[in-house]
DSSP file (Angstrom, degrees, kcal/mol; ACC not computed):
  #  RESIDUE AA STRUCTURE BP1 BP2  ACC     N-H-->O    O-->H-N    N-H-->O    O-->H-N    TCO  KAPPA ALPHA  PHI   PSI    X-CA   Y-CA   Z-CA
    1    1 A X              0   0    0      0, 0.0     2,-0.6     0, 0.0    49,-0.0   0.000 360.0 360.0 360.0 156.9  -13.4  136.4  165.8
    2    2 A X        -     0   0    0     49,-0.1     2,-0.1    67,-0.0    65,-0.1  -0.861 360.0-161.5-110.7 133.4  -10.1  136.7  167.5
    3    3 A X        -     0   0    0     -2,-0.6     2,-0.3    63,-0.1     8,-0.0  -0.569  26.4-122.7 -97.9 150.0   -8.6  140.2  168.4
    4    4 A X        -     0   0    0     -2,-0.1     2,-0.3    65,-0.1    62,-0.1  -0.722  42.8-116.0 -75.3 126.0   -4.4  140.2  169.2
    5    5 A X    >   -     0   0    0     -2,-0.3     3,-3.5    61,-0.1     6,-0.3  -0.564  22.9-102.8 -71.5 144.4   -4.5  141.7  172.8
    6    6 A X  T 3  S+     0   0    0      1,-0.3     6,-0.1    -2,-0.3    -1,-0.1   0.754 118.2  38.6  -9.9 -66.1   -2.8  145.3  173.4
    7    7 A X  T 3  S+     0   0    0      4,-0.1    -1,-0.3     5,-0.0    -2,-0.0   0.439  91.6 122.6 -94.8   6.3    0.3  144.0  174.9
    8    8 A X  S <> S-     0   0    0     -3,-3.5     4,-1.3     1,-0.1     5,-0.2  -0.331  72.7-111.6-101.8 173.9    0.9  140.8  172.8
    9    9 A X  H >> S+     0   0    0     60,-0.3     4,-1.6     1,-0.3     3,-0.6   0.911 114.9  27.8 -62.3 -44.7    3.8  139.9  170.9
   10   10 A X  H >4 S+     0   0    0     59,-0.2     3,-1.1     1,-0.2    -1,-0.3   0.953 103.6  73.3 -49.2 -57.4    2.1  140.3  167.3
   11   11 A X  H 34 S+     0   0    0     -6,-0.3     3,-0.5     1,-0.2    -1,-0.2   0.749 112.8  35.4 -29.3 -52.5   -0.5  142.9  168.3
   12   12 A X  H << S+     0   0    0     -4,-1.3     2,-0.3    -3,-0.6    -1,-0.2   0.770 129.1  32.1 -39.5 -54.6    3.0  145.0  168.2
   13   13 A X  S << S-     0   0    0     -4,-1.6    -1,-0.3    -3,-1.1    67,-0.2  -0.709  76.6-178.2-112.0  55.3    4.7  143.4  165.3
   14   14 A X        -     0   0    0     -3,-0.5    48,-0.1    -2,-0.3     4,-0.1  -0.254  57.0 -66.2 -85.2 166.0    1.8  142.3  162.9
   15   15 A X    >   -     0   0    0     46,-0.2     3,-1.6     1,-0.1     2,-0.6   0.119  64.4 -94.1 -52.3 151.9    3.6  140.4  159.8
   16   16 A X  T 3  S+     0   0    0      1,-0.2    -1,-0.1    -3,-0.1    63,-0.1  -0.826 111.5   7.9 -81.7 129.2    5.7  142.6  157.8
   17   17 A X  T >  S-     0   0    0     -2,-0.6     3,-4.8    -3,-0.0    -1,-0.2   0.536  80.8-161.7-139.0  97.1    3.6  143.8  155.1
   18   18 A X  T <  S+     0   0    0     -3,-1.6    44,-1.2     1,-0.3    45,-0.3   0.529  76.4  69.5  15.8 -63.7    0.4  142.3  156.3
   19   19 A X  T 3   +     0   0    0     42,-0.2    -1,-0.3    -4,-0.1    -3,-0.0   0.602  67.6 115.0 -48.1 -34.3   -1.3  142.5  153.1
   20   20 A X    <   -     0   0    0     -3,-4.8    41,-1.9    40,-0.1    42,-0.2  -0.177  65.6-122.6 -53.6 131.1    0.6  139.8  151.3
   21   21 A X  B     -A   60   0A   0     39,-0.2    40,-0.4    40,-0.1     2,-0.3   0.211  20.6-127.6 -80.0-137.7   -1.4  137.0  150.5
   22   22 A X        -     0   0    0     37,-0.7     2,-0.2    38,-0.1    -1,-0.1  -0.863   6.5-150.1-153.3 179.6   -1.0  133.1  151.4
   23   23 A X     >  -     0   0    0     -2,-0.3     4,-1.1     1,-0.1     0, 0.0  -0.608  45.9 -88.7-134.8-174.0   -0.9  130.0  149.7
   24   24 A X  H  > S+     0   0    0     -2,-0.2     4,-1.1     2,-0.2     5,-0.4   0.709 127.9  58.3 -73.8 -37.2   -2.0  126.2  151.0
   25   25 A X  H  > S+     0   0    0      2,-0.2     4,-2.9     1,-0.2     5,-0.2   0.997 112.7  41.7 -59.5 -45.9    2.1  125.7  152.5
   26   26 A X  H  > S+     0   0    0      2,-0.2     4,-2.2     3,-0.2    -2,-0.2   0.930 120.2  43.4 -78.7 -47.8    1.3  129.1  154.7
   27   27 A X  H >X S+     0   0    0     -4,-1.1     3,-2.2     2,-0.3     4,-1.3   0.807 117.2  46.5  -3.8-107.3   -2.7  127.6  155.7
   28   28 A X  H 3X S+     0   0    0     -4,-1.1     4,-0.7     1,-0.4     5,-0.2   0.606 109.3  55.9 -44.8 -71.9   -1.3  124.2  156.3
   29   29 A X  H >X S+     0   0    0     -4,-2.9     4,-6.1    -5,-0.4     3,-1.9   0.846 108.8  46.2 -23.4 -63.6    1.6  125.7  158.5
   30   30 A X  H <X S+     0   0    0     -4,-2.2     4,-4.3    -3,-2.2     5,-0.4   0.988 110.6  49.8 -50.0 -66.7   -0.7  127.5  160.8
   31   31 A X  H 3< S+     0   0    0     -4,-1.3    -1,-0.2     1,-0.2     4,-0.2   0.708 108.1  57.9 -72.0  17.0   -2.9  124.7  161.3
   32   32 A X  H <X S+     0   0    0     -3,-1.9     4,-1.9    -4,-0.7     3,-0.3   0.825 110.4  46.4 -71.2 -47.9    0.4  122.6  162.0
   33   33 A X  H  X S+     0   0    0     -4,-6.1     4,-2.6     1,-0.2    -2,-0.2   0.881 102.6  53.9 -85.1  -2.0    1.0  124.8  164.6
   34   34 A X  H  X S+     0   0    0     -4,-4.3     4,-0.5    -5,-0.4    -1,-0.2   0.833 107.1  59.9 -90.1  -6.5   -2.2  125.1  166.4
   35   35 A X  H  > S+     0   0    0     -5,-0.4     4,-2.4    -3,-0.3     3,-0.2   0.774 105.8  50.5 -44.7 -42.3   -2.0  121.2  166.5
   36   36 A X  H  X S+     0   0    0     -4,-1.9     4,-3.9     2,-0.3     6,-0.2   0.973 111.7  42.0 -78.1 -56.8    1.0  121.9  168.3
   37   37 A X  H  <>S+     0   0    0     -4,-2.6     5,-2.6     1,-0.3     6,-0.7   0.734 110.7  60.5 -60.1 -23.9   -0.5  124.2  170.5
   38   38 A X  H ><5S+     0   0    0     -4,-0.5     3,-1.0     1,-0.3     5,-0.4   0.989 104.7  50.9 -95.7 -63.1   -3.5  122.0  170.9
   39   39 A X  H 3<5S+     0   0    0     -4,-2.4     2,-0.5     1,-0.3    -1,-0.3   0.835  98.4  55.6 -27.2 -60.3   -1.6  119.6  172.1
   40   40 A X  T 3<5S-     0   0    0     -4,-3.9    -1,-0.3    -5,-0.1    -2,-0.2   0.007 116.4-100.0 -90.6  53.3    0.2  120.9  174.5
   41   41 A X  T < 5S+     0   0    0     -3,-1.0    -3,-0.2    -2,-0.5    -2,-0.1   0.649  95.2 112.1  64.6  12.2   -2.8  122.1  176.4
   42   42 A X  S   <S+     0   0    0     -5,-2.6     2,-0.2    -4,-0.4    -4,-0.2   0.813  75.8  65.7 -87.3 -24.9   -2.8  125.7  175.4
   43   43 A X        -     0   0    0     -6,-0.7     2,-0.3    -5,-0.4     3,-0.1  -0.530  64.6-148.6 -75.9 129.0   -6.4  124.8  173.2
   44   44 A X     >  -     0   0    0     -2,-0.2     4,-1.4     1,-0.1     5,-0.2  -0.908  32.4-114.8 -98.5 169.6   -9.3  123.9  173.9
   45   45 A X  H  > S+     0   0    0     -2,-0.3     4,-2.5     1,-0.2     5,-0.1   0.931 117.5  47.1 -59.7 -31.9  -11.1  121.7  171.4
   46   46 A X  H  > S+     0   0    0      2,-0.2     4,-4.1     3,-0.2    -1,-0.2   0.948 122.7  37.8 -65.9 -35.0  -14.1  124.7  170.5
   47   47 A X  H >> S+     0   0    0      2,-0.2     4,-1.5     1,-0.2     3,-0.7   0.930 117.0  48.4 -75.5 -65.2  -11.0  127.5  170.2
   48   48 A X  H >< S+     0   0    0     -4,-1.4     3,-0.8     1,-0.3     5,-0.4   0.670 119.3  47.5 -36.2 -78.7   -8.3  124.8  168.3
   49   49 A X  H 3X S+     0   0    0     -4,-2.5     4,-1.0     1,-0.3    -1,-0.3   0.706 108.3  47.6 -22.6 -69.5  -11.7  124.2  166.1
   50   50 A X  H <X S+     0   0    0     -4,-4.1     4,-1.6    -3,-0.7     3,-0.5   0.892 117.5  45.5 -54.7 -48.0  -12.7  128.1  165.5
   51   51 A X  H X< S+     0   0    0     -4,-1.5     3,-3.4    -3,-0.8     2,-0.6   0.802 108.0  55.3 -45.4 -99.9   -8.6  128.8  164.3
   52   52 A X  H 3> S+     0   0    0      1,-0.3     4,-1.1    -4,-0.3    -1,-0.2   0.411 115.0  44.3 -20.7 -26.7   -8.5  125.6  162.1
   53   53 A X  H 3X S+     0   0    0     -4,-1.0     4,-0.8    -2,-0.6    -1,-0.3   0.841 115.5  44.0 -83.6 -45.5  -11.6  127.3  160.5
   54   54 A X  H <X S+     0   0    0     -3,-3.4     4,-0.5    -4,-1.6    -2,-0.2   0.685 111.4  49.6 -84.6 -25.9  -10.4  130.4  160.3
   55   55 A X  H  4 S+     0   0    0      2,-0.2    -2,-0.2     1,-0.1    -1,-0.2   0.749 101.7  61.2 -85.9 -26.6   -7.1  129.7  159.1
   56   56 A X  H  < S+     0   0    0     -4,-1.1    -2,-0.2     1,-0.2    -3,-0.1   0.703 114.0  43.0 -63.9 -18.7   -8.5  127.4  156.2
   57   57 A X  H  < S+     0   0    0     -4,-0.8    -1,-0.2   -30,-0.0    -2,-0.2   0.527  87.6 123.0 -87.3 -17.7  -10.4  131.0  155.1
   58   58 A X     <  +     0   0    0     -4,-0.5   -31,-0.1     1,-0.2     3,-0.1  -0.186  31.5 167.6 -41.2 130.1   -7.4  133.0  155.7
   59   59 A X        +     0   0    0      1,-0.3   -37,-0.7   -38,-0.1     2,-0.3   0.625  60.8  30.8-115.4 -44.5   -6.1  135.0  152.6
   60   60 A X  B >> S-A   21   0A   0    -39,-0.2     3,-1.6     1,-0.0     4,-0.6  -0.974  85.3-105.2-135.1 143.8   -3.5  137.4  153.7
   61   61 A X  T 34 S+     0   0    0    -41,-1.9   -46,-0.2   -40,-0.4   -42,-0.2   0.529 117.9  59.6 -34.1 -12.9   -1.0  137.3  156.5
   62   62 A X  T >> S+     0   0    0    -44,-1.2     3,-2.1   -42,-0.2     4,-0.7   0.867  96.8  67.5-107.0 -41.5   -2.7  139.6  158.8
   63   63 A X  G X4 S+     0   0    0     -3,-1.6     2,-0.9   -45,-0.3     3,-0.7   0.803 108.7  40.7 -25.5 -78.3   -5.9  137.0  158.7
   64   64 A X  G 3< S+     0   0    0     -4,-0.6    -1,-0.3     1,-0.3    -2,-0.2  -0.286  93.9  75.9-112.2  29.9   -3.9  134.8  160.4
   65   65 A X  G X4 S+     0   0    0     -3,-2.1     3,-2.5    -2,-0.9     4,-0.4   0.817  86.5  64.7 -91.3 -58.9   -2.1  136.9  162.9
   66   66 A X  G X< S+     0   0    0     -4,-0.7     3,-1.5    -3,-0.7     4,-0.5   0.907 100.4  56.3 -44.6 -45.9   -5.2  137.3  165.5
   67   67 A X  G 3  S+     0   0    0     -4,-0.3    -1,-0.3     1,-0.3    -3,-0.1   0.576 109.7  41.8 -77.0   5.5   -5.0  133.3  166.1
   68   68 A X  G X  S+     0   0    0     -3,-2.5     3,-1.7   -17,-0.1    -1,-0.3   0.343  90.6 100.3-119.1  -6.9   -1.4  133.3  167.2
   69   69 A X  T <  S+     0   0    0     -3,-1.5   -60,-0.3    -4,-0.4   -59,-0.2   0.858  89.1  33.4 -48.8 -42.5   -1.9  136.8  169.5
   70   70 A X  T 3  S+     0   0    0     -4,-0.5    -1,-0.3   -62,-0.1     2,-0.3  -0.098 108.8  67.6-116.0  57.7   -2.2  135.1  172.8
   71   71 A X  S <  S-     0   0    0     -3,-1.7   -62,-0.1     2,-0.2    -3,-0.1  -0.987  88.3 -91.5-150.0-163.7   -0.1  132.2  172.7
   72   72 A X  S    S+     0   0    0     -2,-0.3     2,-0.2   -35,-0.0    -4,-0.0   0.500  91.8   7.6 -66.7 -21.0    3.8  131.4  172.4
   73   73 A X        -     0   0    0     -5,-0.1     2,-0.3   -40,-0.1    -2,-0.2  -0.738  56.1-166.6-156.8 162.6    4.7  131.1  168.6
   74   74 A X        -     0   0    0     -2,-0.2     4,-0.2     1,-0.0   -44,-0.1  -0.920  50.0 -47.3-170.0 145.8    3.2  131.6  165.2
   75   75 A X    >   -     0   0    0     -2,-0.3     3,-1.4     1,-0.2   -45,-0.0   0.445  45.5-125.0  -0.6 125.8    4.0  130.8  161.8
   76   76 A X  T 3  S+     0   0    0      1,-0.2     3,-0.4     2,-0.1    -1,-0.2   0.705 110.5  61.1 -50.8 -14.4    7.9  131.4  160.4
   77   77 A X  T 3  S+     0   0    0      1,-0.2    -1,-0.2   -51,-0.1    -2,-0.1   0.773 100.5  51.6 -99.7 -35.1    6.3  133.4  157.6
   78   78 A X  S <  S+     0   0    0     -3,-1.4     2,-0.5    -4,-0.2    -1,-0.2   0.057  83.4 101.5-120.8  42.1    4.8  135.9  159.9
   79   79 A X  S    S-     0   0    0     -3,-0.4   -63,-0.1   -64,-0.1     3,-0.1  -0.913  73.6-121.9 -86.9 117.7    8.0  136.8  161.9
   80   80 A X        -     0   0    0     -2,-0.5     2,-0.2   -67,-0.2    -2,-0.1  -0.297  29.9-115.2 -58.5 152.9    9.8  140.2  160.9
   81   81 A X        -     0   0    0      1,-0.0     2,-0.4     3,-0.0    -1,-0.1  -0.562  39.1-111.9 -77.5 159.1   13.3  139.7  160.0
   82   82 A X        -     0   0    0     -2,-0.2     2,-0.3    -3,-0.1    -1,-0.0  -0.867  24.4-107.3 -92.9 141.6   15.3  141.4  162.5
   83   83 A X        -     0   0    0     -2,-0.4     2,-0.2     1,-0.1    -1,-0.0  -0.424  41.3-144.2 -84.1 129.7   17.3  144.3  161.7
   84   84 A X        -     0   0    0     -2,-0.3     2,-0.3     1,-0.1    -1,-0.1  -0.556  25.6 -88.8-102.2 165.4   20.9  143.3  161.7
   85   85 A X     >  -     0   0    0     -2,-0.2     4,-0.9     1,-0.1    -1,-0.1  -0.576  35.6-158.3 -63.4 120.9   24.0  145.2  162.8
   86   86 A X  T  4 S+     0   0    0     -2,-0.3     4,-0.2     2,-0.2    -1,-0.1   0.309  90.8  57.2 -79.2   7.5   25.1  147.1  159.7
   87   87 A X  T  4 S+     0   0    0      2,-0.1    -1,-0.2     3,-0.0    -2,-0.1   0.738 106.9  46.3 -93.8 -33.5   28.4  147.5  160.9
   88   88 A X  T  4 S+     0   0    0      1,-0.2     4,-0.4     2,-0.2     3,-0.3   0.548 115.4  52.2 -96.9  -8.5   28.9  143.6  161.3
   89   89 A X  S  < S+     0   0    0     -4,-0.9    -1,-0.2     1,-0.2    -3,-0.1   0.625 104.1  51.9 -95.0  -2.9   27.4  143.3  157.8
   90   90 A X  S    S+     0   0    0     -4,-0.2    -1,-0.2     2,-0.1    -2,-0.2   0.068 106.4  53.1 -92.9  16.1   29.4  145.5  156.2
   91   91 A X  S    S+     0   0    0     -3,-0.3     3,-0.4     2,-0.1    -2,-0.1   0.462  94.3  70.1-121.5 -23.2   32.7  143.8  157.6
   92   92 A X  S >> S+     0   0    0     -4,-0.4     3,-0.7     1,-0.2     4,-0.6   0.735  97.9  59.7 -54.5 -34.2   31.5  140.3  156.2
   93   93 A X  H 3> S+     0   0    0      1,-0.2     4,-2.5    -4,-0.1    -1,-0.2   0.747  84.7  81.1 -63.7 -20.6   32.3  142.2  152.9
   94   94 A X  H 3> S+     0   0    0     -3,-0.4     4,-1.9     1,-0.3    -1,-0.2   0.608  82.5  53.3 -67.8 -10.6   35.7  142.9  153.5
   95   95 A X  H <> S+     0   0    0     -3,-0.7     4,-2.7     2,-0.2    -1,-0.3   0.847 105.5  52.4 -91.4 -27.5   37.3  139.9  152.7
   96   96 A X  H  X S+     0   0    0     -4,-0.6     4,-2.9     2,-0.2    -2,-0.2   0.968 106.4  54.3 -68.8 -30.2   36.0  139.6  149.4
   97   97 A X  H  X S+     0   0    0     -4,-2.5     4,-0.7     1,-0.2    -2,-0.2   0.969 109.8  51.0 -58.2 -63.2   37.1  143.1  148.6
   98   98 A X  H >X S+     0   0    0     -4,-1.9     4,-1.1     2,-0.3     3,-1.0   0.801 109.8  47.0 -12.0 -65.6   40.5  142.0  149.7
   99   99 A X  H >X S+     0   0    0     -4,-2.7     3,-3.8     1,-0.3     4,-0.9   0.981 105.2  58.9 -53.8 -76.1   40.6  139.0  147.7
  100  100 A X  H 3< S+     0   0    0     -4,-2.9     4,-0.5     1,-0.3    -1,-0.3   0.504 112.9  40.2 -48.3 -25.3   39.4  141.0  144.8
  101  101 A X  H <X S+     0   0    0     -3,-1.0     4,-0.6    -4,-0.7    -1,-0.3   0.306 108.3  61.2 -93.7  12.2   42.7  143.4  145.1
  102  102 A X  H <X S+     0   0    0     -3,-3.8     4,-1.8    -4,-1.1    -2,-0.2   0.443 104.1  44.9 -79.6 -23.1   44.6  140.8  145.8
  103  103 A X  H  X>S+     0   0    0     -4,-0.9     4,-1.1    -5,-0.2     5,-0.7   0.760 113.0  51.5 -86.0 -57.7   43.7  139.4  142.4
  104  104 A X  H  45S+     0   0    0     -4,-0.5     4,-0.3    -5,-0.3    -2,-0.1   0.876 118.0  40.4 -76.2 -38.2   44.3  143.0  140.6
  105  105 A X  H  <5S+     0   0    0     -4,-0.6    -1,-0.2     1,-0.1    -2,-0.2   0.994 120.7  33.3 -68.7 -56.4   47.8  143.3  142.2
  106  106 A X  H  <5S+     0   0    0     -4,-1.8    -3,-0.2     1,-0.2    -2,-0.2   0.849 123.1  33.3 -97.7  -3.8   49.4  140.1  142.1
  107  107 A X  T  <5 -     0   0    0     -4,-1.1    -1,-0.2    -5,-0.2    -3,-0.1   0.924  67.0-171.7 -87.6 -14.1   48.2  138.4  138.9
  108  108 A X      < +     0   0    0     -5,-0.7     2,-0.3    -4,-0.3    -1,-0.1   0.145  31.0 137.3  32.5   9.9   47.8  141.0  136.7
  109  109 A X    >>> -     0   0    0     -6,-0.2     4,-2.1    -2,-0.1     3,-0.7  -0.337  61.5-119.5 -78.8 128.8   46.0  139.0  133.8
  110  110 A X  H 3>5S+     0   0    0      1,-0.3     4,-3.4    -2,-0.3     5,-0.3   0.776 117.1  50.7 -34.6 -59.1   42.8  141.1  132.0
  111  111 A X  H 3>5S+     0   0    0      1,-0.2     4,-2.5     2,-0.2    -1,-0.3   0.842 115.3  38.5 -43.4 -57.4   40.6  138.2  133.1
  112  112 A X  H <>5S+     0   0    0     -3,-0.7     4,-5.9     1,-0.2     5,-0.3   0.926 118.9  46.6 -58.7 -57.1   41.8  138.4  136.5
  113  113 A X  H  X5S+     0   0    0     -4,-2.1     4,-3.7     2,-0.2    -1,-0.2   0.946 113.7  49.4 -40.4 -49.7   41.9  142.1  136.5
  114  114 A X  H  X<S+     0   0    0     -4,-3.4     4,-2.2    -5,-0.6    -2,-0.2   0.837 111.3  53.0 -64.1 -38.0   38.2  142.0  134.9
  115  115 A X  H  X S+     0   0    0     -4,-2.5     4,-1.6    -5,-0.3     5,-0.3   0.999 114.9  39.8 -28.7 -85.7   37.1  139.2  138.0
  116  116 A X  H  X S+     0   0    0     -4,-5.9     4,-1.2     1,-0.2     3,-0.3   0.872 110.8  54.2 -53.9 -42.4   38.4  141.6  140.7
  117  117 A X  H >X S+     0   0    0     -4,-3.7     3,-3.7    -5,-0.3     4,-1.1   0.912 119.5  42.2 -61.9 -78.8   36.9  145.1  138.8
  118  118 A X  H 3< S+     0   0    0     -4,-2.2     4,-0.4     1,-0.3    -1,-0.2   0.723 120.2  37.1 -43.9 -31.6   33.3  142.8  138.9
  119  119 A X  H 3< S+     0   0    0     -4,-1.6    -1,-0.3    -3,-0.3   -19,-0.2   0.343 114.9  56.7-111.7  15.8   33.4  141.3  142.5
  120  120 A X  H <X S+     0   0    0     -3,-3.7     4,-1.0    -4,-1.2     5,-0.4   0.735 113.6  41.3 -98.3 -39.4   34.9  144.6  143.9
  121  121 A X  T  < S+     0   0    0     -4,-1.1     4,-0.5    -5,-0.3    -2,-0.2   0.598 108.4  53.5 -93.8  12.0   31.8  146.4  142.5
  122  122 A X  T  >>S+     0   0    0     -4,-0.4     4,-3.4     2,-0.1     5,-0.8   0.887 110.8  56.0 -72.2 -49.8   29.2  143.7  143.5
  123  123 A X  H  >5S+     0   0    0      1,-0.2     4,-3.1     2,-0.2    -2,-0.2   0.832 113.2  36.8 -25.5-102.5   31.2  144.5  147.2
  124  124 A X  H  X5S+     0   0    0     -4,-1.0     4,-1.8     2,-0.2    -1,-0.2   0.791 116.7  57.4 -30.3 -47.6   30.5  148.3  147.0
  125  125 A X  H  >5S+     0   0    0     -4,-0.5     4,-2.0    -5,-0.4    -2,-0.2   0.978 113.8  39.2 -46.4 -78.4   26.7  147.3  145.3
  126  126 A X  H  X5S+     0   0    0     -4,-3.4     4,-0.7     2,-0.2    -2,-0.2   0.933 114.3  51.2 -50.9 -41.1   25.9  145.3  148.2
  127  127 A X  H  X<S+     0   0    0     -4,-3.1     4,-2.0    -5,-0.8    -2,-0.2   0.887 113.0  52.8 -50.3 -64.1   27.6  147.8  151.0
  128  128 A X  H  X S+     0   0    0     -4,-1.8     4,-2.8     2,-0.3    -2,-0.2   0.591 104.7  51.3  -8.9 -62.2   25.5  150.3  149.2
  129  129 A X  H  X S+     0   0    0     -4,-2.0     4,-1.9     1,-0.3     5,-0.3   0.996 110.9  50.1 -80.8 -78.8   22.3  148.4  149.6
  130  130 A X  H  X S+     0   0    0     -4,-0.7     4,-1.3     1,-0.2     5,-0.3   0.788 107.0  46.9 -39.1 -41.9   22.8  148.0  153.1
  131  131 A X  H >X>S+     0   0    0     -4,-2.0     4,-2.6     2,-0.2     3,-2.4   0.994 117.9  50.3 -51.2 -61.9   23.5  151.5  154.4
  132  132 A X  H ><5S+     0   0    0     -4,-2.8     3,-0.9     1,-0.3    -2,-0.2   0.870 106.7  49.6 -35.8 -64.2   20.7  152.2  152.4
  133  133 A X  H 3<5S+     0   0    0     -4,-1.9    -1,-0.3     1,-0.3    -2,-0.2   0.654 117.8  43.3 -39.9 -40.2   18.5  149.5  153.9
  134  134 A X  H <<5S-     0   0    0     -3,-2.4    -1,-0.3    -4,-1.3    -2,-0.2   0.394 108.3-121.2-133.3 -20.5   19.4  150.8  157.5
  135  135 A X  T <<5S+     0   0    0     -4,-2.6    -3,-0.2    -3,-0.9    -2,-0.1   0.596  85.4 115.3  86.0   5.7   19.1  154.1  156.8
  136  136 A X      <       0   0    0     -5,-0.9    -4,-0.2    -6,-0.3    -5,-0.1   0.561 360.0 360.0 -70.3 -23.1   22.6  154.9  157.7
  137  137 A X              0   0    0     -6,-0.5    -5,-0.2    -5,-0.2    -1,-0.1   0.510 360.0 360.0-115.9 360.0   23.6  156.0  153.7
């Protein structure tokens, strides 16, 4: 079986939360990309063999992390999202909040009013979520 070496990029960063299991799309995916790999010389036919095998038994994302440890790429599925700037996703909000008191001032009709009061507190819901998320709130 194949161990992720110490310093590689997965060993670090094994899929976020490992455990999940897989379907035939995630299967299939791997053994697209060790085709890929195999191709461009990174394989040899016994190792490309032993993966394909091993990923066609694969059950949960962390199965399938060891066969992508020492080379360049690995499945989209078993990438961590990256932790985004909460400052620059909280400023993406701003416009709608704008809009939404833009709404409450100059039209002044209950519908309108009832609009802005909803898509100002989706605004705040979602800020909310993010601080949270980031550990900032």
């Amino acid at each position: 079986m194949i161990h992720p070496s110490p310093g590689s990029y997965y060993s670090g960063r094994m899929a976020e939360l490992p455990e999940i299991r897989i379907g035939t799309a995630e299967r299939e995916e791997a053994i697209a990309l060790l085709g890929e790999h195999f191709s461009a010389g990174r394989l040899s036919l016994v190792e490309f063999d032993d993966r394909v095998a091993l990923a066609t038994q694969a059950v949960t994302r962390a199965d399938l992390v060891p066969l992508f440890s020492d080379l360049p790429s690995a499945p989209s599925f078993l990438h961590t999202p990256a932790a985004g700037n909460v400052a620059t996703d909280l400023l993406t909000l701003v416009p709608f909040a704008l809009v939404a008191l833009v709404i409450m001032i100059a039209v002044r009709h209950p519908i309108a009013i009832l609009l802005s009061f909803v898509i100002l507190f989706m605004v705040v819901r979602r800020g909310l979520r993010l601080m949270r998320d980031s550990g900032t709130g």
